[in-house]
C-alpha positions in Angstrom: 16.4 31.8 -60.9 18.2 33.2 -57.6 16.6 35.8 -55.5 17.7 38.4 -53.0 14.5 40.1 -51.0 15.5 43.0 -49.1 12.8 44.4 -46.9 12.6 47.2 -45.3 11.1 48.4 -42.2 9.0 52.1 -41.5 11.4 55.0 -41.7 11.5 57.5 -39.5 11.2 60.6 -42.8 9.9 58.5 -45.4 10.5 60.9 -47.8 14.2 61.0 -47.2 14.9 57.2 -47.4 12.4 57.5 -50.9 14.9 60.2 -52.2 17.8 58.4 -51.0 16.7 55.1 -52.2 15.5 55.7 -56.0 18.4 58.5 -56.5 21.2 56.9 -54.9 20.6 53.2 -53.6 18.4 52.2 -56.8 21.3 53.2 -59.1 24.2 51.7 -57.2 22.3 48.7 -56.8 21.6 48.1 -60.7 25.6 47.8 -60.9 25.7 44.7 -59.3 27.1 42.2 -62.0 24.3 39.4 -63.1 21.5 41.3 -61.9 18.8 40.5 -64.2 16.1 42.1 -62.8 15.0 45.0 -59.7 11.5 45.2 -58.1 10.3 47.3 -55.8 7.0 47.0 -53.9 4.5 50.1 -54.4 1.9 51.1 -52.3 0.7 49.3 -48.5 2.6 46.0 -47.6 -0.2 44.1 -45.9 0.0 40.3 -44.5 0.6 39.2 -41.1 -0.5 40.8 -38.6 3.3 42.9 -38.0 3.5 43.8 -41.6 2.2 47.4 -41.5 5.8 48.1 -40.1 7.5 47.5 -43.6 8.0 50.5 -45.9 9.3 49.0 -49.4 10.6 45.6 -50.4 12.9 44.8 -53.1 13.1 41.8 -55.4 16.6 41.3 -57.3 16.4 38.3 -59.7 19.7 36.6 -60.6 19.8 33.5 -63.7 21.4 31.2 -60.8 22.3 30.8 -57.6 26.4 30.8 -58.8 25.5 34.3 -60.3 24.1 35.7 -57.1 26.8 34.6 -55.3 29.6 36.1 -57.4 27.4 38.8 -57.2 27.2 39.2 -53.5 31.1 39.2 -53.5 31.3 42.4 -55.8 31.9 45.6 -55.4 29.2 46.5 -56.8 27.3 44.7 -54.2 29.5 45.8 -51.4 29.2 49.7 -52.5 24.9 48.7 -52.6 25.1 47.2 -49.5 27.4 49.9 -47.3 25.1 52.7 -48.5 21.9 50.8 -46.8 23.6 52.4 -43.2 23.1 56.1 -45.0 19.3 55.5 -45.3 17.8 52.6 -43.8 16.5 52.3 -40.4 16.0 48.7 -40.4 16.3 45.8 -43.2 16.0 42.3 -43.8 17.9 40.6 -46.3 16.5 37.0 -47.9 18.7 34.9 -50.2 17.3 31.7 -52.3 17.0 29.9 -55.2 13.9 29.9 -56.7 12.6 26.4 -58.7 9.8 26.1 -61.1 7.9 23.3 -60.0 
């Protein structure tokens, strides 16, 4: 399984990116071709000691690395990915392969 972690930092009106995010971001994002599954983090993200300055993080699960990357090169992904500049203050985006071991 392929993986694409997107993690975002505190924003300034929480409340506007959580609107933004489930009613616009969420749905565009759930186009993306191969997408097999969408997590969201809910409540505190806790762990180092900088971690209090994440908001949300976002798990997308792909069946294979191939898949992702067709994926990334979609529209789909492209109209997900220019709508991040309409609500996100600051983001972090992880891809990788994932291997049962």
């Amino acid at each position: 399984m392929a993986q694409v972690l997107v993690i975002y930092e505190q924003p300034a009106d929480r409340a506007k990116f959580d609107r933004h995010y489930f009613s616009t971001h969420v749905p565009l994002a759930k186009r993306i071709p191969g997408l097999q599954r969408y997590e969201v983090s809910r409540g505190p993200i806790t762990g180092d000691p900088g971690a209090g300055h994440f908001h949300l993080v976002a798990t997308l699960s792909f069946p294979s690395m191939k898949v992702l990357q067709a994926a990334l090169d979609s529209p789909q992904c492209k109209a997900a990915t220019d709508d991040l500049k309409n609500f996100a203050d600051g983001v972090r985006i992880l891809v990788f392969d994932n291997e049962t071991i």
